[in-house]
C-alpha positions in Angstrom: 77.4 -40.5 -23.9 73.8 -40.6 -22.9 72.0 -43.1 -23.2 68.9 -43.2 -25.2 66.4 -44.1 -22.3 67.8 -40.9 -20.3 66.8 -38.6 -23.4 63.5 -40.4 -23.4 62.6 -40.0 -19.7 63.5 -36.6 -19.9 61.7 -35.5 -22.9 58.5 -37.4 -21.5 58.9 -35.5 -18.1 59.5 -31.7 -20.1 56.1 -32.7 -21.7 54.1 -33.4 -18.3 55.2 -30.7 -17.2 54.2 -28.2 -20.0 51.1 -29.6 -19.7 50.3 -29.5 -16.0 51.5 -25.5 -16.8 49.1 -25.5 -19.0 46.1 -26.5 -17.4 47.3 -24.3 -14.1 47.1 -21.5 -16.4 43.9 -22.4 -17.8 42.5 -23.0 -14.5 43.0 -20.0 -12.9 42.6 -17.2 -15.5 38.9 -16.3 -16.2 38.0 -16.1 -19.8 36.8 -13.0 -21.3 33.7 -14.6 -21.7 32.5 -15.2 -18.0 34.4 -12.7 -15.9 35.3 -12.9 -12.3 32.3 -11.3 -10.3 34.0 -8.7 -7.8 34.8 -9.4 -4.1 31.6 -8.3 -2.4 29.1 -7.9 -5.3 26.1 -8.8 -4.6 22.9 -9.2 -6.9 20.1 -6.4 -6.5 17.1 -7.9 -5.2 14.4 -8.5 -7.9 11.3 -8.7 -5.5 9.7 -6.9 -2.2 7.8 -7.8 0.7 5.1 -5.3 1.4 2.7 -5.1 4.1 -1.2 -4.5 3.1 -4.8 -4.3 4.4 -4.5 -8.5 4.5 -1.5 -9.5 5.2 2.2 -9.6 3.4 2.7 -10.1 0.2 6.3 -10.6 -2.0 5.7 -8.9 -5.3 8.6 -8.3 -8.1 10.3 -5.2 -7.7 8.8 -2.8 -10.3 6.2 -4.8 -12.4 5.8 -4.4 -15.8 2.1 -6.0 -16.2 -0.2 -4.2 -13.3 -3.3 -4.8 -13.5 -5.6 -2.3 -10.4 -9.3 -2.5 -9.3 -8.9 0.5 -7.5 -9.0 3.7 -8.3 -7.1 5.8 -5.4 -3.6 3.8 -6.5 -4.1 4.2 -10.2 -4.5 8.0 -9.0 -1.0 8.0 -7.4 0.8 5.9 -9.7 -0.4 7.9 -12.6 0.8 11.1 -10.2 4.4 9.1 -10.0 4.2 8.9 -13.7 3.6 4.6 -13.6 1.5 3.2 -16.5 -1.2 0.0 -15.9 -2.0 -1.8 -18.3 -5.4 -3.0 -17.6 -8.2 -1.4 -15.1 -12.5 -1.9 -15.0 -14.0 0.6 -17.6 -17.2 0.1 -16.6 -17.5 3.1 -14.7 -14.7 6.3 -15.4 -15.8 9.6 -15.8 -13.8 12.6 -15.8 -10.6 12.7 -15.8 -10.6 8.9 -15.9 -11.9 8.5 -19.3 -8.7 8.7 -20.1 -8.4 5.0 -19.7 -11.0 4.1 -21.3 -9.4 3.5 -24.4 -8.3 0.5 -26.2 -4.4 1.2 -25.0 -5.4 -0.6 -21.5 -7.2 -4.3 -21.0 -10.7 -4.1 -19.4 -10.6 -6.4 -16.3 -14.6 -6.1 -15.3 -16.1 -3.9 -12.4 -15.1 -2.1 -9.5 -16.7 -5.1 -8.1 -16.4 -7.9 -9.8 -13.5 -9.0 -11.7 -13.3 -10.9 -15.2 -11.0 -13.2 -14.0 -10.1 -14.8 -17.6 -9.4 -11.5 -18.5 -6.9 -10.9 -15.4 -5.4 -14.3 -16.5 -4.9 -13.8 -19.8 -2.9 -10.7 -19.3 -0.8 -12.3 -17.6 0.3 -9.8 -14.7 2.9 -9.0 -12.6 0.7 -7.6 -10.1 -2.8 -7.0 -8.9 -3.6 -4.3 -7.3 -7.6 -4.5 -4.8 -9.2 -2.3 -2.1 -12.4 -1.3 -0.4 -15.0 -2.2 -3.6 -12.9 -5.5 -4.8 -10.9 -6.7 -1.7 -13.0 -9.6 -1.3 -11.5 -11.0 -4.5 -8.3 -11.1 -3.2 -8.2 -14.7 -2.3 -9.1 -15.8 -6.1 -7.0 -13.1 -7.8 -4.1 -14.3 -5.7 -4.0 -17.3 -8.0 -3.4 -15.7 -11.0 -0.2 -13.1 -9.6 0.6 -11.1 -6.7 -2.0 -9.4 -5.0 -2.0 -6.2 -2.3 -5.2 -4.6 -0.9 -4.7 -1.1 -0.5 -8.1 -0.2 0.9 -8.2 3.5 2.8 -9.2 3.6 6.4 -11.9 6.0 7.1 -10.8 6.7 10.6 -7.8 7.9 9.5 -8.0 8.4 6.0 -4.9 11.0 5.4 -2.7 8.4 7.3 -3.5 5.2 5.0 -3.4 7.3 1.7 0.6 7.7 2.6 0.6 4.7 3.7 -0.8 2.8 0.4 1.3 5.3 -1.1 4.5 4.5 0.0 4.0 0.7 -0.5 3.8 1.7 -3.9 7.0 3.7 -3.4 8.2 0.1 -2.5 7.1 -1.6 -5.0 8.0 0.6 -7.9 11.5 1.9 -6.5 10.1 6.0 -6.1 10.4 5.9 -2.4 11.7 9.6 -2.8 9.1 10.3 -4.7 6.5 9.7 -2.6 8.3 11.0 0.4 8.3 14.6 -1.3 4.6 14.3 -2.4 3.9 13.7 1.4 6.1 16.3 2.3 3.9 18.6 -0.3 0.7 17.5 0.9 2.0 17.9 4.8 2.1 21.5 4.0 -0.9 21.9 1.8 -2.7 20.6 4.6 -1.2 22.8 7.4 -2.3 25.8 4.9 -5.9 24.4 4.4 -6.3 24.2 8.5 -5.5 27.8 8.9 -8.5 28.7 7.1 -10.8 26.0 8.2 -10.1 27.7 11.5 -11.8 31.0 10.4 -14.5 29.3 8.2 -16.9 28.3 11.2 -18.9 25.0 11.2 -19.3 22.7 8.6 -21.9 19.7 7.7 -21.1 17.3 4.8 -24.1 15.8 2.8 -24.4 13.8 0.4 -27.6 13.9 -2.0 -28.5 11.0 -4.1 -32.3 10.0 -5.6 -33.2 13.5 -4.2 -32.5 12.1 -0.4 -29.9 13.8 1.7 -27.6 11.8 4.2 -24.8 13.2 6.0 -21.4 12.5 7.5 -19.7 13.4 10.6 -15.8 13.4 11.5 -15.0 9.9 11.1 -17.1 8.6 8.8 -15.8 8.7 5.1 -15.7 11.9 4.2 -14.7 12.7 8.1 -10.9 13.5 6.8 -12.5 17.7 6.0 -13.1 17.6 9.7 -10.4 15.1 10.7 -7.4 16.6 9.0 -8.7 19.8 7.4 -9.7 20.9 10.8 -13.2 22.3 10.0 -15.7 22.6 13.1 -18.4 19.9 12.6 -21.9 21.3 13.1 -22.7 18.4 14.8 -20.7 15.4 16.0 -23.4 12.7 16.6 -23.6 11.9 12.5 -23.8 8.0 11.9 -19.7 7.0 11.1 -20.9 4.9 8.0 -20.0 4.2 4.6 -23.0 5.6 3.4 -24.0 8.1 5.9 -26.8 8.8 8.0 -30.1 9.4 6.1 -31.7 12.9 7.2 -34.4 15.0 6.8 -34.7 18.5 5.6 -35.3 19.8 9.1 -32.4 18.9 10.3 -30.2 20.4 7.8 -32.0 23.3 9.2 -32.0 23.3 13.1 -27.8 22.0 12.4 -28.2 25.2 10.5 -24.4 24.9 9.6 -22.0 28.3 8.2 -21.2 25.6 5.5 -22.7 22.7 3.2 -19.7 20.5 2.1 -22.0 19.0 -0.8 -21.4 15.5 -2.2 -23.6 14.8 -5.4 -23.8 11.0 -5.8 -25.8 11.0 -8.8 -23.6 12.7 -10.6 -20.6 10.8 -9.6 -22.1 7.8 -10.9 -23.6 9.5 -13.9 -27.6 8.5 -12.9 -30.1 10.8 -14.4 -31.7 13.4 -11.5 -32.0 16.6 -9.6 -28.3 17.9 -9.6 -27.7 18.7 -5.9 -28.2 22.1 -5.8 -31.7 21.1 -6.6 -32.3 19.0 -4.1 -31.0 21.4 -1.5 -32.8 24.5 -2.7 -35.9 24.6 -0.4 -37.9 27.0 2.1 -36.1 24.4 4.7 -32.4 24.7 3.8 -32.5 28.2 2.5 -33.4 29.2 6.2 -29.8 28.1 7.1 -26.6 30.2 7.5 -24.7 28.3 4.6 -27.4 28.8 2.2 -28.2 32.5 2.9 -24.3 33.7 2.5 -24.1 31.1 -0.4 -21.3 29.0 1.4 -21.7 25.5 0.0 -18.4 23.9 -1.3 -20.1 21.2 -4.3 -17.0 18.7 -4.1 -15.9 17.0 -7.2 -18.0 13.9 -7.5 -15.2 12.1 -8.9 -12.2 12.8 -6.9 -14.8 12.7 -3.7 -17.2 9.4 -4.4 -15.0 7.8 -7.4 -11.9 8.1 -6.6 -12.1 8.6 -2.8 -8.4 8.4 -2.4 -4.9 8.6 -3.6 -1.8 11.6 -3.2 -2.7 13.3 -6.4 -7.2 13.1 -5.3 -6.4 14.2 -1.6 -3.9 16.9 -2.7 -6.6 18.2 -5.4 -8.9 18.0 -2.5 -7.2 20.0 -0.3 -6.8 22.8 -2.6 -10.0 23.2 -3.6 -11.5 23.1 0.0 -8.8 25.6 0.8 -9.9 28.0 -2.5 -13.6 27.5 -1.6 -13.7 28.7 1.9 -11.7 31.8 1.6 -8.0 30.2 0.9 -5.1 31.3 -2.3 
C-alpha cells in the first residue's frame, strides 16, 4: 500500500514539472503580437550623409518639410516631381509664380531669411546656395542644412553634382542619373552646331549699361560646355561681368550677341535690351547686321541660374537659336 507521503511527493513533483513545461513553452514561442524579426534583417537607414559647398551634413532620408533659398534645386526637385513647402516670394517671376501662392510658407529673400518663419515650420531640411549661403551657420540651428551653390568654373559639372545629392537625399538616384544621361546628349547635340555658328560674345544690359562675360565667368558654361568660339577671351571672370563700352561691342564685332536682359529678370522699369543695343555702334557689327542675337530667358539665365530642368531648357533653346531642331 502506498503511503500517503509518497502520493504527496509525487503529485507535488508532476505539478513542478508542468509548470517548468510551461514557462519553457512560454519562453521560447514568440507571440503573435511581437514577431521574431528574421535572421539577417536589418533596419533601412532613415538618414544620409551628403557632401556640400561647406562641408557634410546628415540629413533624414526623404524630408517631408523642405524649406530652399535657392532657386536652381527647387528647379530640379520640382523636375523630379518633389514638393517644398516653403521658399522667398519676394522675387518669382515666370514660371515661378507658381509658388507664389498661399499653398507654400514665405521664408524672406533670396538674401535674407525670416528666421521665425523657418522655425516655425518646423523643417526637415534647408536647402542655401550662392545668394543665401552665408546663413548657413544660423539656419543650421533650426534643421539640416546643405549649400548647394553652382561653381562658375565649371558650372555643368556642379549642377549634376547638386543634383545628385538631391538624388541622395530624396531616394531618385535613378532619376537623376537618366536626366544627366538626357542632358549628356542634349549637350553633345547643342556643340555640333555651336561649331558652325562662329564667335559669340555674352552681354548683359542693365540701367542701359552693357557688361559682358567671357568663358569662365557665369554665364561662361555657352562657351565652356556648349562649345561656342568666344569673340574674345580676355572678359573679366566675375559675377557681374566686365562693364564695356559700345565700341567695344563693335571692334569684338562678334557673329553673335548672347543677350542677358537684367532689368527684366528682376522686373525694374527700362530700356528692354534690344533698346539698349540698337545703336549706329552695335548695328556696325556682324551679329547685328544678320540679326544673330540669342535674348536668353531672364529667368532661367539671371533667376534661376541653375538646376537639370534650367540648364536642359537652356541648352535647347541655344541649340534652336543658332541654327539647331
Amino acid at each position: 500500500m502506498t503511503s500517503p507521503w509518497r502520493r504527496t511527493t509525487a503529485a507535488a513533483t508532476a505539478t513542478v514539472l508542468l509548470a517548468a513545461l510551461t514557462a519553457c513553452a512560454t519562453a521560447e514561442a514568440p507571440t503573435e503580437q511581437t514577431p521574431a524579426p528574421e535572421s539577417g534583417a536589418t533596419l533601412a537607414p532613415s538618414e544620409v550623409t551628403v557632401t556640400h559647398a561647406q562641408g557634410e551634413t546628415t540629413v533624414p532620408l526623404t524630408p517631408q518639410v523642405v524649406l530652399t533659398f535657392d532657386l536652381a534645386s527647387l528647379d530640379t526637385l520640382a523636375t523630379l516631381g518633389v514638393d517644398v513647402a516653403g521658399v522667398p516670394k519676394s522675387n518669382l517671376p515666370g514660371a515661378l509664380a507658381a509658388y507664389d501662392t498661399d499653398e507654400y510658407l514665405d521664408i524672406g529673400t533670396l538674401f535674407e531669411p525670416d528666421y521665425e518663419a523657418v522655425n516655425a515650420a518646423e523643417p526637415d531640411l534647408i536647402i542655401v546656395a550662392g545668394r543665401s549661403a552665408e546663413a548657413l551657420p544660423e539656419l543650421t540651428k533650426i534643421a539640416p542644412t546643405i549649400d548647394l551653390s553652382n561653381d562658375w568654373a565649371d558650372f555643368r559639372g556642379s549642377i549634376e553634382t547638386n543634383a545628385e545629392v538631391l538624388g541622395q537625399i530624396f531616394d531618385l538616384e535613378e532619376d537623376v542619373a537618366a536626366l544627366v544621361d538626357q542632358l549628356d546628349t542634349d549637350i553633345r547635340a547643342a556643340r555640333e552646331v555651336t561649331a558652325e555658328a562662329g564667335t559669340g560674345l555674352i552681354v548683359m544690359t542693365a540701367g542701359g549699361e552693357v557688361t559682358a562675360y567671357g568663358p569662365g565667368s557665369r554665364f561662361g558654361f555657352v562657351h565652356d560646355e556648349l562649345g561656342l568660339t568666344p569673340a574674345v577671351e580676355d572678359v573679366e571672370e566675375a559675377t557681374h561681368g566686365e562693364a564695356v563700352s559700345f565700341e567695344f561691342l563693335a571692334e569684338t564685332n562678334p557673329d553673335w550677341f548672347v543677350v542677358v536682359d537684367r532689368d527684366a529678370a528682376i522686373g525694374e522699369s527700362g530700356a528692354a535690351a534690344a533698346q539698349v543695343l540698337d545703336n549706329e555702334l552695335v548695328a556696325q557689327t556682324t551679329a547685328w547686321q544678320d540679326d544673330q542675337l540669342y535674348y536668353a530667358d531672364p529667368v532661367d539665365w539671371y533667376i534661376i541660374n541653375g538646376g537639370l530642368g534650367t540648364l536642359s531648357r537652356i541648352v535647347a533653346s541655344v541649340t534652336d537659336a543658332l541654327g539647331g531642331r
